[in-house]
C-alpha positions, 0 to 999 in steps of 0.5 A: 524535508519539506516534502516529508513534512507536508505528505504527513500532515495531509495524510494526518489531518484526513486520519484525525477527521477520520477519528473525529467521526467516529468519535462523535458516531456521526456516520453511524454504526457501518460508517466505517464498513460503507467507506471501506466497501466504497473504496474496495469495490467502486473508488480503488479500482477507479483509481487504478485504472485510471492511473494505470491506463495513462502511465508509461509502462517502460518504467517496468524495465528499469533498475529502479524496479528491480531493487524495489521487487527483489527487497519487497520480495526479501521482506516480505518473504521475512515475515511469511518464513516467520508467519509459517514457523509460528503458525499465524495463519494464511489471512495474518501472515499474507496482510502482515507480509503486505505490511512489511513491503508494501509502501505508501507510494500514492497519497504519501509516496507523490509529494516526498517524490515531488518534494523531495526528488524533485520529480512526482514520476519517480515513484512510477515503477514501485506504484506499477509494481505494487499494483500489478503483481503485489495486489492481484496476488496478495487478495488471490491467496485471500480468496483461494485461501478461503478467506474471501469466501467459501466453496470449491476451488474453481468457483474462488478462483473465478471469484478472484478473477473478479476482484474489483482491485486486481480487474481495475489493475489490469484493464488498465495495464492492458488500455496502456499497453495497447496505446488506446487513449480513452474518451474523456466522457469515459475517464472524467467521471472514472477519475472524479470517482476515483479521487474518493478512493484516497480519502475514503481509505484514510477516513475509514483508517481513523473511523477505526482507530478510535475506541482502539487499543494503543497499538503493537499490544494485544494478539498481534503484538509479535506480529505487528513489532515484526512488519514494523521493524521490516517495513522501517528499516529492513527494507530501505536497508535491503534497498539500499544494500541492492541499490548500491552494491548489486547495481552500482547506482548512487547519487540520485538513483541511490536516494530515490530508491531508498526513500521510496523503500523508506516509505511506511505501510500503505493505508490500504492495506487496512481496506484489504485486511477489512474487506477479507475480514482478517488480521485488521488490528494487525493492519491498522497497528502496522500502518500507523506505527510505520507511518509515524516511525518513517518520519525519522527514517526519511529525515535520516535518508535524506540527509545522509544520501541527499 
């Protein structure tokens, strides 16, 4: 439980900091956009290439991966049939489908790892996942969509091609892949820039939430009650479910699966949503409210798995 506890209350301290200026307007009227520009286009890719180029890409052949792929893909699939139905649009239903399956497996998803399942690697394969499929072709329907600009397909398409995430993303599979160790005068100050990603994002996530609504009311309401219930108990259900009874795993497999499923909506989806200019109360309602809903999940999980 303790890992449980510690990961929120770091992450909750930085989101009240977050609130804390904005309240007292101490970064000024674009604070808030400065920090989300910083961590899209500068920090997050940093970040990703840094983590991606010294990973072990072998994970990506393992069970573990295959559940967390075939239940991210069945809720975020939920949400999208439904998007379609009600016709939410392109921009709300693609961040509320992120909403839905996209979990917190860095700043959160480490320490219960650590603490938790005793061993920080074991959030490896959902962390590639998600930032070498998920990210890359989540913001290239917001591009192609229109969402991240305007003209002709072909001139979106080199645009989303030149997406800071998905560039980061990729160079670092590709530095992995080929084995190449980068100097440290090329990686050090890759990696100082990147360790603002995390702390950009949740500042800029408790910048927004103050003035704000109480959330899951207003235009986004349906929307935001539906990426919650999936992300907090339809998906480690679907994990579990796969886990179990498709693959056979039990015992610590079962747990780190499930509670990697059990982890609630990354922060960074508040960036993304900011950054295309789209579905950002959507966004920011979905991440807090599974972020605070996640706490019993896991708590549950643990017990009953552990």
């Amino acid at each position: 439980m303790q890992g449980v506890l510690t990961g929120f209350a770091v992450i909750g301290v930085v989101i009240a900091v977050g609130w804390l200026i904005g309240w007292r307007g101490s970064l000024g009227e674009h604070g808030r956009d400065v920090l989300t520009k910083l961590a899209f286009n500068v920090a997050s890719p940093a970040l990703l290439f840094t983590t991606l180029a010294r990973a072990d890409l072998s994970v990506v052949f393992s069970s573990r991966l295959l559940v967390t792929a075939l239940s991210t893909g069945a809720t975020a699939g939920v949400f999208v049939a439904v998007g379609v139905a009600r016709r939410w649009g392109v921009g709300r239903t693609t961040i509320g489908a992120l909403c839905s399956s996209y979990v917190n497996s860095g700043n959160l998803g480490i320490p219960i790892a650590v603490y938790v399942l005793g061993d920080g690697s074991l959030v490896a394969p959902v962390l590639l996942f998600q930032l070498v499929v998920v990210t890359p072709l989540a913001l290239t329907v917001l591009d192609l969509s229109g969402e991240g600009g305007k003209g002709p397909l072909w001139l979106r398409l080199l645009t989303t091609l030149r997406n800071p995430i998905a560039v980061g993303s990729l160079a670092g599979v590709v530095v992995s892949a080929s084995g190449v160790r980068v100097p440290s005068p090329v990686m050090d100050p890759l990696t100082l820039i990147g360790n603002m990603s995390v702390p950009a994002v949740l500042l800029a996530f408790g910048i927004s939430l103050c003035g704000s609504t109480l959330p899951g009311r207003g235009a986004d309401r349906h929307p935001v009650l539906l990426s919650v219930a999936l992300k907090s108990v339809g998906q480690p259900a679907v994990a579990w479910a796969l886990a179990a009874g498709v693959f056979g795993l039990h015992g610590a497999l079962l747990l780190d699966v499930v509670v990697t499923s059990a982890l609630p909506a990354a922060q960074n989806l508040f960036t993304y949503a900011a950054r295309y200019r789209t579905a950002e109360s959507l966004a920011r309602d979905s991440v807090l409210l599974s972020t605070i809903l996640s706490v019993p999940v896991l708590v549950v999980v643990a017990a009953v798995l552990g």
